[in-house]
PyMOL Python script that loads the backbone (N, CA, C, O; Angstrom):
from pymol import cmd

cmd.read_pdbstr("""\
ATOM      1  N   UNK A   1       0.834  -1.201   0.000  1.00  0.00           N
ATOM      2  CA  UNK A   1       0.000   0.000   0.000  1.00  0.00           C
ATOM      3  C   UNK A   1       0.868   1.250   0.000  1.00  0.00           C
ATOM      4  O   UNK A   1       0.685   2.339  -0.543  1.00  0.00           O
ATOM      5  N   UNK A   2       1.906   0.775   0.790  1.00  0.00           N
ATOM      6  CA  UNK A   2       2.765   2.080   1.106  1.00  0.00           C
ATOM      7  C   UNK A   2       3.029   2.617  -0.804  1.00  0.00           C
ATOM      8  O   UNK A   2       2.587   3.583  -1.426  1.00  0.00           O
ATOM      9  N   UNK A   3       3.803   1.634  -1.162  1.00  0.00           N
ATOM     10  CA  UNK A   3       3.981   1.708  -2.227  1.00  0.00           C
ATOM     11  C   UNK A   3       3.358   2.627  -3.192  1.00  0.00           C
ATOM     12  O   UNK A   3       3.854   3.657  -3.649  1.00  0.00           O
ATOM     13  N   UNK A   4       2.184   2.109  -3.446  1.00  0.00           N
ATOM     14  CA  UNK A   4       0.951   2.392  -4.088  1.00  0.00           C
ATOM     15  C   UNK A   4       0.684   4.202  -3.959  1.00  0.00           C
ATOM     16  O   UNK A   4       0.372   5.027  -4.817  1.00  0.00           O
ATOM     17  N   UNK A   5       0.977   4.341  -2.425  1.00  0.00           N
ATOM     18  CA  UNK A   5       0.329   5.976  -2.433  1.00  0.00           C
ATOM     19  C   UNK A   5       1.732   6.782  -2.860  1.00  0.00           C
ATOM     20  O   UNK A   5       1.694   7.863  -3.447  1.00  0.00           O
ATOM     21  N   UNK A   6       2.559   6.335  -2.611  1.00  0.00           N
ATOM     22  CA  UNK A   6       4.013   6.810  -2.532  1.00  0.00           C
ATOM     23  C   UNK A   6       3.801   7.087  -4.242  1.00  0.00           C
ATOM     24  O   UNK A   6       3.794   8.254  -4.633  1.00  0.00           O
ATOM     25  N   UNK A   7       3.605   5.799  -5.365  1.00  0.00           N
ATOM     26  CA  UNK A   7       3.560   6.324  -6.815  1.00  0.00           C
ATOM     27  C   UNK A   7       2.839   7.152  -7.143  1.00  0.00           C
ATOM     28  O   UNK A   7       3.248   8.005  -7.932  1.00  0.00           O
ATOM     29  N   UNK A   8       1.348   7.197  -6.591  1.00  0.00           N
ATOM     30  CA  UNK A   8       0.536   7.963  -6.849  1.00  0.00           C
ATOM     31  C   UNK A   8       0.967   9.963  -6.274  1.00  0.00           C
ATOM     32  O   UNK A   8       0.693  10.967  -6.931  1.00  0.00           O
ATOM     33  N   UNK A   9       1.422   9.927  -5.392  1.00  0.00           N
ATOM     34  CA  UNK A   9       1.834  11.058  -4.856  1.00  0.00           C
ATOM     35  C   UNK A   9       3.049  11.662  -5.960  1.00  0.00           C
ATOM     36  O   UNK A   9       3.069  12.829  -6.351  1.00  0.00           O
ATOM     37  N   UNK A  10       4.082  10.560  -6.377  1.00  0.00           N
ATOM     38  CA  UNK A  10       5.154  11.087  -6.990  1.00  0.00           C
ATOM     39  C   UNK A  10       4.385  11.882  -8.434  1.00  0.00           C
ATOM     40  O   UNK A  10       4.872  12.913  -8.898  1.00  0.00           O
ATOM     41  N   UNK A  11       3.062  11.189  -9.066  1.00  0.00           N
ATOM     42  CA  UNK A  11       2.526  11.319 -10.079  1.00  0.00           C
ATOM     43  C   UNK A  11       1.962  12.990 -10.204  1.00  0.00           C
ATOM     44  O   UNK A  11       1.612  13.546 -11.245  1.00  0.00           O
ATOM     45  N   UNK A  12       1.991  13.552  -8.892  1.00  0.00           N
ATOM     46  CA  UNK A  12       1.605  14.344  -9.135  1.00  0.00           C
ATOM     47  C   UNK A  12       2.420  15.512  -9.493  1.00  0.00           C
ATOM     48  O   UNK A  12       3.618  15.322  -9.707  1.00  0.00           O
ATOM     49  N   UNK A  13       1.692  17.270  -9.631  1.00  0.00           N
ATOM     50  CA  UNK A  13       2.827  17.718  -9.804  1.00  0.00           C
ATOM     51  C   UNK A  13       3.105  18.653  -8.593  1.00  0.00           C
ATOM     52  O   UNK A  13       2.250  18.776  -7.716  1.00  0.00           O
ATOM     53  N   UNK A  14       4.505  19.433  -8.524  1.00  0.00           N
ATOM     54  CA  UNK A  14       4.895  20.081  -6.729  1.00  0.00           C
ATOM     55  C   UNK A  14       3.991  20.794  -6.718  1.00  0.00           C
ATOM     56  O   UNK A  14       3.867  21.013  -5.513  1.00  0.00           O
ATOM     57  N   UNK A  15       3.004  21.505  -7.363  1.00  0.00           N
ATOM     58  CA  UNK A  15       1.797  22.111  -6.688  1.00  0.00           C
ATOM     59  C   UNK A  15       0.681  21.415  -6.685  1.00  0.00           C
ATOM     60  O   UNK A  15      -0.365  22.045  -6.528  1.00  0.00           O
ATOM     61  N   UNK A  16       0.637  20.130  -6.835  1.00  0.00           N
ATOM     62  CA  UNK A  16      -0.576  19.506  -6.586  1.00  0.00           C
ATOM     63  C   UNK A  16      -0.404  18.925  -5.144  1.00  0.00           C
ATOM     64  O   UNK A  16      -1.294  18.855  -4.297  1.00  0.00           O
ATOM     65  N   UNK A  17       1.065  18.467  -4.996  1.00  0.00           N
ATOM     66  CA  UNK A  17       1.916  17.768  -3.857  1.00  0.00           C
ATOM     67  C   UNK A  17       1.371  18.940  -2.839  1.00  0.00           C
ATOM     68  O   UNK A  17       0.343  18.765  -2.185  1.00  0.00           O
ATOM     69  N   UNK A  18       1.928  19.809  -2.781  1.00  0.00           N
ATOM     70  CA  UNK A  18       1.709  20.986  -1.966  1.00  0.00           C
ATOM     71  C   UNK A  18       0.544  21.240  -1.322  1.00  0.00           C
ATOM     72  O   UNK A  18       0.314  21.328  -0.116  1.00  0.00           O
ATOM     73  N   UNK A  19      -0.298  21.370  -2.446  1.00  0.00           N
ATOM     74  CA  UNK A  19      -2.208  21.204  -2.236  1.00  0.00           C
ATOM     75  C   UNK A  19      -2.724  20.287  -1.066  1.00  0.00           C
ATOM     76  O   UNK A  19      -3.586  20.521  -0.219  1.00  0.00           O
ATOM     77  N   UNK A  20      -1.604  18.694  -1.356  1.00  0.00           N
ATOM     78  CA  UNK A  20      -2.227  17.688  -0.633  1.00  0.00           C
ATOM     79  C   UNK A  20      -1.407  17.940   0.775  1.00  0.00           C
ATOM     80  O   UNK A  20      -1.787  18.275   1.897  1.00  0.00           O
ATOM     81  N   UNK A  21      -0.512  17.724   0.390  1.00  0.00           N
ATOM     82  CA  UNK A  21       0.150  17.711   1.870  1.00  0.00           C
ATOM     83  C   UNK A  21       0.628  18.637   2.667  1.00  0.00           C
ATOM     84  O   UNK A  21       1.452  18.384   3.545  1.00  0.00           O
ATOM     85  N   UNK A  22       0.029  20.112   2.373  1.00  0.00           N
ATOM     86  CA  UNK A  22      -0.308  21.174   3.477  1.00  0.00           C
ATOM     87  C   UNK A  22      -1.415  21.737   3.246  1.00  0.00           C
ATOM     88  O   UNK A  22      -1.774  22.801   2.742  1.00  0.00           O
ATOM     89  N   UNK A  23      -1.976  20.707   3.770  1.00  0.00           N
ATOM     90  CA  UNK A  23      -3.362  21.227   3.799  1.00  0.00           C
ATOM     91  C   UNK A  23      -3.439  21.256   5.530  1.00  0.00           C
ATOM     92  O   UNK A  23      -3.208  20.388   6.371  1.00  0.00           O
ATOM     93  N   UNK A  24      -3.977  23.004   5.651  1.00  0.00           N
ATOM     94  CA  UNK A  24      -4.098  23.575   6.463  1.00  0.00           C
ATOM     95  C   UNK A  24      -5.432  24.418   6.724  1.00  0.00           C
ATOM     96  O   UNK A  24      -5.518  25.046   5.669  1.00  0.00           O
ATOM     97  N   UNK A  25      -6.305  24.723   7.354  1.00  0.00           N
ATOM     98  CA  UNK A  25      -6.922  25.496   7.444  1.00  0.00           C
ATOM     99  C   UNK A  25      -6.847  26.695   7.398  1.00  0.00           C
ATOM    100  O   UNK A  25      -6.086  27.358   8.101  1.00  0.00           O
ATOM    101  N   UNK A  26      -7.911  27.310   6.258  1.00  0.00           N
ATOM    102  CA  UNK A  26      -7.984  28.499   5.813  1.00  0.00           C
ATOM    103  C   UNK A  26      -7.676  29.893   7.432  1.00  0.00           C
ATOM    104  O   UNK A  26      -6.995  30.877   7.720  1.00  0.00           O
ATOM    105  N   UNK A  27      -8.562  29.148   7.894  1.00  0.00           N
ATOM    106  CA  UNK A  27      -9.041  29.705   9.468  1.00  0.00           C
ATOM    107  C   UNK A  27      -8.858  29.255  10.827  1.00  0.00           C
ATOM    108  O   UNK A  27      -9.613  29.203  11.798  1.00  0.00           O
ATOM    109  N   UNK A  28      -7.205  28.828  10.563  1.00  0.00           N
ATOM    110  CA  UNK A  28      -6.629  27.946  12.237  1.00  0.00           C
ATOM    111  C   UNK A  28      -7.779  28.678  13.162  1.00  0.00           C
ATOM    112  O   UNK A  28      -8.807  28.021  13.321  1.00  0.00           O
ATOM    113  N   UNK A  29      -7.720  29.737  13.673  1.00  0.00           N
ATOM    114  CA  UNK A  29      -7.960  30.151  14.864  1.00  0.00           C
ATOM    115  C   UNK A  29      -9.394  29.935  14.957  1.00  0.00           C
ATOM    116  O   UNK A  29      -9.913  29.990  16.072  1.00  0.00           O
ATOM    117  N   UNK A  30     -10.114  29.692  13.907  1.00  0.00           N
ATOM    118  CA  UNK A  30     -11.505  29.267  14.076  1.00  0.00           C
ATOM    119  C   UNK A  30     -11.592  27.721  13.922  1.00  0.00           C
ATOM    120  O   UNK A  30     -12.739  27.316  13.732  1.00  0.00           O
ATOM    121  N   UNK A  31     -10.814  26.964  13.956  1.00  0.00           N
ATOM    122  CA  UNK A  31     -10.721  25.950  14.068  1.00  0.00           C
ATOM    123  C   UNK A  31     -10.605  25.295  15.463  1.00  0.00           C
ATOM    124  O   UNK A  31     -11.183  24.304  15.910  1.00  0.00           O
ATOM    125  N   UNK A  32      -9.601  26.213  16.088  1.00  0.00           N
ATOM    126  CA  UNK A  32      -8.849  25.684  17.269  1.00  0.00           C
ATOM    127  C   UNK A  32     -10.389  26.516  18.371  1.00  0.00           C
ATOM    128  O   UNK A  32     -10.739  26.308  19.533  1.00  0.00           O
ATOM    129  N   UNK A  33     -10.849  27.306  17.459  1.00  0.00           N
ATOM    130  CA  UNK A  33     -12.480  27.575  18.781  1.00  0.00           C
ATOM    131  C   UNK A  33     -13.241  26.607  18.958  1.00  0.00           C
ATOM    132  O   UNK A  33     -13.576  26.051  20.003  1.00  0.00           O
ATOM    133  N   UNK A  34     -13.566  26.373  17.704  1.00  0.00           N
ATOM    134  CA  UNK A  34     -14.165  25.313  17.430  1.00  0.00           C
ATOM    135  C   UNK A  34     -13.671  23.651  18.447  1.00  0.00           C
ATOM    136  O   UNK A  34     -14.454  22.946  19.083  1.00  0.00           O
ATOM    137  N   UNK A  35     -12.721  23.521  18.340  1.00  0.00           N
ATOM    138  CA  UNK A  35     -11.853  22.517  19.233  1.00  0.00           C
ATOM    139  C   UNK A  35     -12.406  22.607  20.466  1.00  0.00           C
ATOM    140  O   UNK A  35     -13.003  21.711  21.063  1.00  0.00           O
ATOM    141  N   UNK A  36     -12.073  24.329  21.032  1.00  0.00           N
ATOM    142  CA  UNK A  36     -12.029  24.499  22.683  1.00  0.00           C
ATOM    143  C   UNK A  36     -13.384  24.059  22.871  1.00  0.00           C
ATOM    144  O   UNK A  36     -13.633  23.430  23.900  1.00  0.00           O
ATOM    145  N   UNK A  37     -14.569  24.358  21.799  1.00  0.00           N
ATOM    146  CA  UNK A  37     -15.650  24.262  22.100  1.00  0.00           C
ATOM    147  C   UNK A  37     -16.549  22.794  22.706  1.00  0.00           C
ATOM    148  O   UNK A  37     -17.343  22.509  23.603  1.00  0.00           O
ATOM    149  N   UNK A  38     -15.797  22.101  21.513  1.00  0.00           N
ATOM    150  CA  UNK A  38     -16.370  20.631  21.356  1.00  0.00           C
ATOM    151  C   UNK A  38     -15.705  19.872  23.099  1.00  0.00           C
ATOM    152  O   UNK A  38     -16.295  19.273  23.999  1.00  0.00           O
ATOM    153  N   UNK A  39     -14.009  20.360  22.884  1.00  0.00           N
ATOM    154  CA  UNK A  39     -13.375  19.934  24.456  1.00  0.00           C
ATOM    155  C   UNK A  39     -14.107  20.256  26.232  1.00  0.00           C
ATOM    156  O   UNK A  39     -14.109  19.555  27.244  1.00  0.00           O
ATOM    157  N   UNK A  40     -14.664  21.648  25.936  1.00  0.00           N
ATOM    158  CA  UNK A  40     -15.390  22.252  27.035  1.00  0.00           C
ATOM    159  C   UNK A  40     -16.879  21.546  26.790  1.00  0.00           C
ATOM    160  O   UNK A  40     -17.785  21.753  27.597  1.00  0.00           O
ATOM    161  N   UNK A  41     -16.987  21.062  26.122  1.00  0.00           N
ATOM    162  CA  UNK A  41     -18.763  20.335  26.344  1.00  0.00           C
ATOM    163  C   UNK A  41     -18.383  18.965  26.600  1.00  0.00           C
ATOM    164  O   UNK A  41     -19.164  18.494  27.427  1.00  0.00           O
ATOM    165  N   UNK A  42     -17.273  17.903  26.136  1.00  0.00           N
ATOM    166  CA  UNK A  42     -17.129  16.559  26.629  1.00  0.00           C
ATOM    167  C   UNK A  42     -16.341  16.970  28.092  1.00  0.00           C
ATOM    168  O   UNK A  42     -16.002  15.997  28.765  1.00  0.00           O
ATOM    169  N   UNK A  43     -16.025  18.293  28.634  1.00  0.00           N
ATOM    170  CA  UNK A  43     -15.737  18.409  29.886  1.00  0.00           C
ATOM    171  C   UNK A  43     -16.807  17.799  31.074  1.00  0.00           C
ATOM    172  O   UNK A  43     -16.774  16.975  31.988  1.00  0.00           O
ATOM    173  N   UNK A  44     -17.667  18.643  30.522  1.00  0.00           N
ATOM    174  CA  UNK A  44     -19.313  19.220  30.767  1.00  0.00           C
ATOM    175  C   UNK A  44     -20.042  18.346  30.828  1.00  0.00           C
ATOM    176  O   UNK A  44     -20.727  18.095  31.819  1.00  0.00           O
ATOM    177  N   UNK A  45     -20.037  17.571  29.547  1.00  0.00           N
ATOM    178  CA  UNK A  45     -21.344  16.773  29.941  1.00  0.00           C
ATOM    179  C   UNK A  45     -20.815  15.046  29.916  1.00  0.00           C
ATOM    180  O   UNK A  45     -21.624  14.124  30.021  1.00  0.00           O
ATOM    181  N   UNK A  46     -19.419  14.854  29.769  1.00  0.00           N
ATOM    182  CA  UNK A  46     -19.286  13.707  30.034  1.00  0.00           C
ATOM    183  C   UNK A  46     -19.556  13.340  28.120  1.00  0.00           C
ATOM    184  O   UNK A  46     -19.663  13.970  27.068  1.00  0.00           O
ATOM    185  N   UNK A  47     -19.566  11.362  28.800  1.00  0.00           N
ATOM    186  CA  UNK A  47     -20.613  10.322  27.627  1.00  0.00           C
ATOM    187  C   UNK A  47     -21.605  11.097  26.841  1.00  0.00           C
ATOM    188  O   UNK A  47     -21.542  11.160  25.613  1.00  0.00           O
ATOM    189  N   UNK A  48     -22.621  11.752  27.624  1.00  0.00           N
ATOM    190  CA  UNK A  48     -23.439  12.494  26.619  1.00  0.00           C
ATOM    191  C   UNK A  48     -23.247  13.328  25.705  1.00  0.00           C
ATOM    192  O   UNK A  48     -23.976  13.487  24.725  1.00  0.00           O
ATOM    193  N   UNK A  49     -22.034  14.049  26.017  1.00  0.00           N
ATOM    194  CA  UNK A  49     -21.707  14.726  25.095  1.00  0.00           C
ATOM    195  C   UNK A  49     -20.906  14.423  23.649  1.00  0.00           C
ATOM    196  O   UNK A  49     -20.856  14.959  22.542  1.00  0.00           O
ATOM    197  N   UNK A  50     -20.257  13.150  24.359  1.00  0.00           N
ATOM    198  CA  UNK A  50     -19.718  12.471  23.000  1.00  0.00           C
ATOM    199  C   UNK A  50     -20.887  11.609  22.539  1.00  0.00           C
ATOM    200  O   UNK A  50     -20.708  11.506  21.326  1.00  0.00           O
ATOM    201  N   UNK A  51     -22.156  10.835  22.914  1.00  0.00           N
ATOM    202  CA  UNK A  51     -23.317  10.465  21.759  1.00  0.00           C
ATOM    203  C   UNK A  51     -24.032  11.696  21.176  1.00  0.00           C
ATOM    204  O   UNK A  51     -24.644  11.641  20.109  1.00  0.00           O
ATOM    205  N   UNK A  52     -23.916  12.930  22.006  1.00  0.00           N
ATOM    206  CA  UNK A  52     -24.714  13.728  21.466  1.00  0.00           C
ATOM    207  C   UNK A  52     -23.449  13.987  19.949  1.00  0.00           C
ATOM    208  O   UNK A  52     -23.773  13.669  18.805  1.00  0.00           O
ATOM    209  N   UNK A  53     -22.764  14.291  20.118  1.00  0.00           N
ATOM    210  CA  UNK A  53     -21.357  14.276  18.562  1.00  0.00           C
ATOM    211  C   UNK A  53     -21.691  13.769  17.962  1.00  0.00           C
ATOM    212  O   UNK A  53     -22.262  14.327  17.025  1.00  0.00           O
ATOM    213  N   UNK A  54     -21.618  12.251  17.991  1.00  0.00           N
ATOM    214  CA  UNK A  54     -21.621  10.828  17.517  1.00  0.00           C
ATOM    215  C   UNK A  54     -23.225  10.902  16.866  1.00  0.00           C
ATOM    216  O   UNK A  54     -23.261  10.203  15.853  1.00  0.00           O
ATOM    217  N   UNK A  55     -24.313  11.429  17.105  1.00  0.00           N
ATOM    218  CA  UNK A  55     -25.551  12.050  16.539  1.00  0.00           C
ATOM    219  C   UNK A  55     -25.132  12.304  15.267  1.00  0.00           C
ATOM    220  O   UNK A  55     -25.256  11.722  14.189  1.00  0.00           O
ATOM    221  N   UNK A  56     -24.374  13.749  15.803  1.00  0.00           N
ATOM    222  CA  UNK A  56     -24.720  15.136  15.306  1.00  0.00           C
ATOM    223  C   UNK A  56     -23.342  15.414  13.883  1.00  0.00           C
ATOM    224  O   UNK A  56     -23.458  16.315  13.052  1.00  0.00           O
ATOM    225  N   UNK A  57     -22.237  14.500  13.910  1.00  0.00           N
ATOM    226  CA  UNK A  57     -21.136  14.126  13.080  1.00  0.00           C
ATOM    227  C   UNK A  57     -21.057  13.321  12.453  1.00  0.00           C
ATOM    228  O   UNK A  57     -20.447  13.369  11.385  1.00  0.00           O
ATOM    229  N   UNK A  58     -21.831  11.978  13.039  1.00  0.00           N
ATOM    230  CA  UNK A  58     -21.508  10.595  11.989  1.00  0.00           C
ATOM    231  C   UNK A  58     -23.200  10.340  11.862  1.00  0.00           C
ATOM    232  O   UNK A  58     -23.507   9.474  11.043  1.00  0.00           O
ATOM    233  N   UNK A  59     -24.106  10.876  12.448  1.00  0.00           N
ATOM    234  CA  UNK A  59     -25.519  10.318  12.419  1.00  0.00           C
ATOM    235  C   UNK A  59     -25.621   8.689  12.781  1.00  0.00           C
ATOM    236  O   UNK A  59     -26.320   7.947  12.091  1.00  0.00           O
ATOM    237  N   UNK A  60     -24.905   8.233  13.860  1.00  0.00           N
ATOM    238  CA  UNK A  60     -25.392   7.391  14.622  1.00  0.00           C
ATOM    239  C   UNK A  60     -25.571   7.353  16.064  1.00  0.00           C
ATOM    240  O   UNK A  60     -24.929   8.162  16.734  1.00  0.00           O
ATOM    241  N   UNK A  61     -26.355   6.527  16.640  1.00  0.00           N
ATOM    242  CA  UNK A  61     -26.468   6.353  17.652  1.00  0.00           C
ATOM    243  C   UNK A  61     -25.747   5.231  18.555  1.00  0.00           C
ATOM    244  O   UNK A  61     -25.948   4.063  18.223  1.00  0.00           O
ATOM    245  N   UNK A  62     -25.108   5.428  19.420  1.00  0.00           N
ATOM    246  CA  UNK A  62     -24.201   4.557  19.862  1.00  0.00           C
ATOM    247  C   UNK A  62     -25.184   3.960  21.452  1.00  0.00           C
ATOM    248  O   UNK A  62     -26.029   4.520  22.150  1.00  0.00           O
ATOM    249  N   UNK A  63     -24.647   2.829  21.494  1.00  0.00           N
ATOM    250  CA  UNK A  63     -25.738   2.093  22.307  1.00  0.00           C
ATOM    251  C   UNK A  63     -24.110   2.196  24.273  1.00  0.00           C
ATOM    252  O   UNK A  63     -24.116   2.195  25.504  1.00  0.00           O
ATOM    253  N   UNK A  64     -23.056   2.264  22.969  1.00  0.00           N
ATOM    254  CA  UNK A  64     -21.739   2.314  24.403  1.00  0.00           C
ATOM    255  C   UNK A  64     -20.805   3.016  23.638  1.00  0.00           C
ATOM    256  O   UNK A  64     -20.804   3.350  22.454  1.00  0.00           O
ATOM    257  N   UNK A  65     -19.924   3.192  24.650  1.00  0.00           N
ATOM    258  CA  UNK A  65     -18.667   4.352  24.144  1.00  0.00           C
ATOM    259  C   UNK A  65     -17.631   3.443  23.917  1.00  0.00           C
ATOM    260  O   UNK A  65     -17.021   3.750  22.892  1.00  0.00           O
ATOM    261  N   UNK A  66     -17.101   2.244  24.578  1.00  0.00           N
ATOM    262  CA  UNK A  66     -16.457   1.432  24.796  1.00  0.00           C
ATOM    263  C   UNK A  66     -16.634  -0.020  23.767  1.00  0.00           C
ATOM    264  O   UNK A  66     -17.738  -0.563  23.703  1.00  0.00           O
ATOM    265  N   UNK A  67     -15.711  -0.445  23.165  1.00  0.00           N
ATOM    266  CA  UNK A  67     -15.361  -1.656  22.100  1.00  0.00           C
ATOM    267  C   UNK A  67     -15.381  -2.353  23.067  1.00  0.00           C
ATOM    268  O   UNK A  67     -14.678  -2.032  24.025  1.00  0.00           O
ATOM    269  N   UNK A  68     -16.347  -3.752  23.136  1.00  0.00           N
ATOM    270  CA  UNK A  68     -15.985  -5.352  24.292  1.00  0.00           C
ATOM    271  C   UNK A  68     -14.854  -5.656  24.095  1.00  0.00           C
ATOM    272  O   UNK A  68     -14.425  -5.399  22.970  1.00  0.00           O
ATOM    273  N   UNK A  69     -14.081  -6.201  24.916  1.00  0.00           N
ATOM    274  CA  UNK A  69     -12.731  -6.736  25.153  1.00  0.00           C
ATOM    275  C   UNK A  69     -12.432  -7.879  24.075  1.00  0.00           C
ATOM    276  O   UNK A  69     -11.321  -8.325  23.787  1.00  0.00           O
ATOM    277  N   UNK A  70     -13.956  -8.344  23.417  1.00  0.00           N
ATOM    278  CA  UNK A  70     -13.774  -9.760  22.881  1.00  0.00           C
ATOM    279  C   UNK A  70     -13.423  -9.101  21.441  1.00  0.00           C
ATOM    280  O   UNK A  70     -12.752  -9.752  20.640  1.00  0.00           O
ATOM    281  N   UNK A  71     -14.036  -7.379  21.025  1.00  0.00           N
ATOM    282  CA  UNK A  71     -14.165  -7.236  19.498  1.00  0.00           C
ATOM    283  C   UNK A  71     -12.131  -7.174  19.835  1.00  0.00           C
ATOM    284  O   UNK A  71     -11.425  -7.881  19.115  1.00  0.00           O
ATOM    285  N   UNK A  72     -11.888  -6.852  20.238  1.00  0.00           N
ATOM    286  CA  UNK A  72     -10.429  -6.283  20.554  1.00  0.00           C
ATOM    287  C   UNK A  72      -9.507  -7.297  20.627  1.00  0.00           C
ATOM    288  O   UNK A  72      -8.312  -7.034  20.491  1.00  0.00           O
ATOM    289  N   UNK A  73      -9.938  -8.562  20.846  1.00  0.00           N
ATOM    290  CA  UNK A  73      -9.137  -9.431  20.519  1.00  0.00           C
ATOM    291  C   UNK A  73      -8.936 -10.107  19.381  1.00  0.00           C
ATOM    292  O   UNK A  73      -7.864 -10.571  18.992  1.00  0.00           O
ATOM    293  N   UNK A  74     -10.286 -10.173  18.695  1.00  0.00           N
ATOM    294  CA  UNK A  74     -10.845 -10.642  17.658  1.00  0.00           C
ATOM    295  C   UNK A  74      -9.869  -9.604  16.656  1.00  0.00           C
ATOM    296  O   UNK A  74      -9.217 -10.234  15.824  1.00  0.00           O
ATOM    297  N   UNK A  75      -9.703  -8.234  16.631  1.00  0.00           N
ATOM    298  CA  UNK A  75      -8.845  -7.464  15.715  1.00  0.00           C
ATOM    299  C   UNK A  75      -7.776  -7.586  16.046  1.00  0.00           C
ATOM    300  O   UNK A  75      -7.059  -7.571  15.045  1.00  0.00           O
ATOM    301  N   UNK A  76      -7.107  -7.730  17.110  1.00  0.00           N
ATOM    302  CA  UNK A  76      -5.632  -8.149  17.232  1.00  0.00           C
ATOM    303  C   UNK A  76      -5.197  -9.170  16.529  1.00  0.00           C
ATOM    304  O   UNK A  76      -4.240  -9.049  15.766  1.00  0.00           O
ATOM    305  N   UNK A  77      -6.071 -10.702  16.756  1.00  0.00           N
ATOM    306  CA  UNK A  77      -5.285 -11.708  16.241  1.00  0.00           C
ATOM    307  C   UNK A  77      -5.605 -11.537  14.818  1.00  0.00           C
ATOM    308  O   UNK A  77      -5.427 -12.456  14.019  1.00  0.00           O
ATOM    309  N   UNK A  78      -6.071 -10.394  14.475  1.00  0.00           N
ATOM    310  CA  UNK A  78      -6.508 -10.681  12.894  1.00  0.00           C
ATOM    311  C   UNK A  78      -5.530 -10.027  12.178  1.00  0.00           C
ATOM    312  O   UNK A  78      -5.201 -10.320  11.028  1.00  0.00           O
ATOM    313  N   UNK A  79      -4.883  -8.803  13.108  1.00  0.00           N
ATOM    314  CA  UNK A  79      -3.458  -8.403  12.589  1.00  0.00           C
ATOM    315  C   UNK A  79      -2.255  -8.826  12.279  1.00  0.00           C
ATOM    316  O   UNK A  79      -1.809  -9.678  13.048  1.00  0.00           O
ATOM    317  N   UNK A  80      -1.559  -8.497  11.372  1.00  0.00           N
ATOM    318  CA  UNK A  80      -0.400  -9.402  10.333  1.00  0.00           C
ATOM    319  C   UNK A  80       0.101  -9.109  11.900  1.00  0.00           C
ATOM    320  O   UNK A  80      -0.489  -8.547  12.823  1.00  0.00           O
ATOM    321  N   UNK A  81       1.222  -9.624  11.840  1.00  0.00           N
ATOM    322  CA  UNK A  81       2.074  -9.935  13.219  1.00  0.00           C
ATOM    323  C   UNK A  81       3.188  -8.886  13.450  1.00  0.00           C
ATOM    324  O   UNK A  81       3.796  -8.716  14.506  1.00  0.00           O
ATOM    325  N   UNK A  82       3.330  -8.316  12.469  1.00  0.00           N
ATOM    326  CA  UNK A  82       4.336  -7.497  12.219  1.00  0.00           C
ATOM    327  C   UNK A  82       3.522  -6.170  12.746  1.00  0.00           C
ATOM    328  O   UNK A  82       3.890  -5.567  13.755  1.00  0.00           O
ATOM    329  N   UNK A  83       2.645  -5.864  12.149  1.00  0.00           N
ATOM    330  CA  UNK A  83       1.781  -4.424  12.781  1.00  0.00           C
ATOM    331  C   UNK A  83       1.348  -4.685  14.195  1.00  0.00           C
ATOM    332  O   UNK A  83       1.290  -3.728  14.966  1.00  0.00           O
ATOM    333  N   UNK A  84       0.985  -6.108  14.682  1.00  0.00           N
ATOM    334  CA  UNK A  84       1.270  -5.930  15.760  1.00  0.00           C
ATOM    335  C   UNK A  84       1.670  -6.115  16.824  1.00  0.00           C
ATOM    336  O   UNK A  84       1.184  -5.916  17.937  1.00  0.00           O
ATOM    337  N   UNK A  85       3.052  -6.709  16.323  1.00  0.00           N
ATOM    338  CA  UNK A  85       4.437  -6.132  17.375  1.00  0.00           C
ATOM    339  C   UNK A  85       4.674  -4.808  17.604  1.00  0.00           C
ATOM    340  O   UNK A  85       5.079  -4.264  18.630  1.00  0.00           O
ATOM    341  N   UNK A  86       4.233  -4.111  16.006  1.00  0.00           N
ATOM    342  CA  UNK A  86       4.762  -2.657  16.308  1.00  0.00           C
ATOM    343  C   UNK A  86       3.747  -1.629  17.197  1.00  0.00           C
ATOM    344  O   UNK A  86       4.157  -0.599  17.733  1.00  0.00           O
ATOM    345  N   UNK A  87       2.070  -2.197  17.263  1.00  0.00           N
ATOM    346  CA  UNK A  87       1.148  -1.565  18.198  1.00  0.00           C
ATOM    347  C   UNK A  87       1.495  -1.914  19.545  1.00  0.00           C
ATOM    348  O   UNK A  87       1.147  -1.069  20.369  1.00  0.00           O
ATOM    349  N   UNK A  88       2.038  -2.845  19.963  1.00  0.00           N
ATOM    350  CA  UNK A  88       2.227  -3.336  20.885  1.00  0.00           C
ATOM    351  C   UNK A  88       3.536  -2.868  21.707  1.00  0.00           C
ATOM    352  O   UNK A  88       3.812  -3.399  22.783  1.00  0.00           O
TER     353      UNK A  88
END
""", "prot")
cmd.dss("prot")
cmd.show_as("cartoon", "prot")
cmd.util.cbc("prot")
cmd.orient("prot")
């Protein structure tokens, strides 16, 4: 894969490169409000405030905040061994 994006990236040209890989916001400082904002309400309201997100960003409803221990094993051993030695 690495591969793959690495050709595709070379394909492009230094201002397309540029385009992609500083991409920055037009409006840091309204970004980073935006941040304080979302941070000061999961202060605030806890869990609720991250399903109320989880609503209001992805349009689902989450029944828990937390992955079972079993999905988590189930994706570990499913990982090549090499990625995860290196998560590990």
């Amino acid at each position: 894969m690495k591969i793959a994006i690495e050709s595709t990236i070379q394909a492009l040209t230094p201002e397309e490169r540029t385009l992609l890989l500083e991409r920055r916001p037009t409006d840091a400082e309204a970004v980073k409000k935006g941040v304080r904002k979302l941070l000061a309400e999961v202060r605030q309201d806890g869990d609720e405030a991250l399903r109320r997100m989880a609503r209001e960003f992805d349009g689902v409803e989450l029944d828990a905040l937390e992955i079972p221990r079993e999905r988590w094993h189930q994706a570990a051993a499913a990982l090549d061994p090499a990625v995860r030695n290196a998560l590990e």
